[in-house]
C-alpha positions in Angstrom: 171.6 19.4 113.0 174.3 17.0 114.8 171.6 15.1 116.4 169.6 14.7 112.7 172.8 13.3 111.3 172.9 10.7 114.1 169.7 9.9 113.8 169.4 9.0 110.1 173.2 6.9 110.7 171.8 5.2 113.4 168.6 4.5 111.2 170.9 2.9 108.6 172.2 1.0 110.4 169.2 -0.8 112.0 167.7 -1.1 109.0 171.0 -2.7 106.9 170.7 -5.3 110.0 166.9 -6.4 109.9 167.5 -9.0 107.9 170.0 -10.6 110.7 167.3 -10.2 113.2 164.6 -11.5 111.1 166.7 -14.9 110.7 167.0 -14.8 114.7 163.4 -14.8 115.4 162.7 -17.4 113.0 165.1 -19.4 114.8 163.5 -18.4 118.0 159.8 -19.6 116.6 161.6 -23.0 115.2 163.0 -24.0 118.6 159.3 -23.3 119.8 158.0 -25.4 117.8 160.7 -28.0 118.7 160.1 -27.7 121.8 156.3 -28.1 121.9 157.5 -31.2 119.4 159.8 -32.8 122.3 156.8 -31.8 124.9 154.0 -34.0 122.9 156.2 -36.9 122.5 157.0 -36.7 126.7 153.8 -36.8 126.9 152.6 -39.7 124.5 155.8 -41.5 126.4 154.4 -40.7 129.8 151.0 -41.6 129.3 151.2 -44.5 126.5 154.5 -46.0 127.2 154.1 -46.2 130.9 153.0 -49.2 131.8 155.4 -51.6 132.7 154.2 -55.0 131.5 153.4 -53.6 128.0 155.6 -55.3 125.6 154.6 -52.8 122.7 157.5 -50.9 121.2 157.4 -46.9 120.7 157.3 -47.7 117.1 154.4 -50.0 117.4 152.5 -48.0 119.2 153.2 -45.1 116.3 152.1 -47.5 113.8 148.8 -47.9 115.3 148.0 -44.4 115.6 149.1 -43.6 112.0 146.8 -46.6 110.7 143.5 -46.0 112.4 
């Protein structure tokens, strides 16, 4: 009977708090999605913005993508 008692607190609890873990995982899945963000931009930097005698700016080069 004890043990039933502790058992339906303890569910309480857990469920008055899934809301405070529900805003951590978003959280969680919007640094992801930063972070592949941050990884694509690296990558465009690595590869486009490499080579030293090109006299094209990051914004340029951004312009040109978003107009062809």
């Amino acid at each position: 009977m004890v043990g039933m008692v502790c058992y339906f607190i303890s569910l309480g609890v857990v469920l008055w708090n899934v809301e405070r873990l529900d805003a951590v995982l978003q959280v969680s899945e919007e640094i992801e999605e930063l972070q592949d963000f941050k990884h694509q931009i690296d990558h465009l930097n690595a590869h486009d913005l490499s080579e030293e005698d090109s006299s094209v700016s990051m914004l340029q080069t951004v312009e040109k993508l978003g107009c062809s």
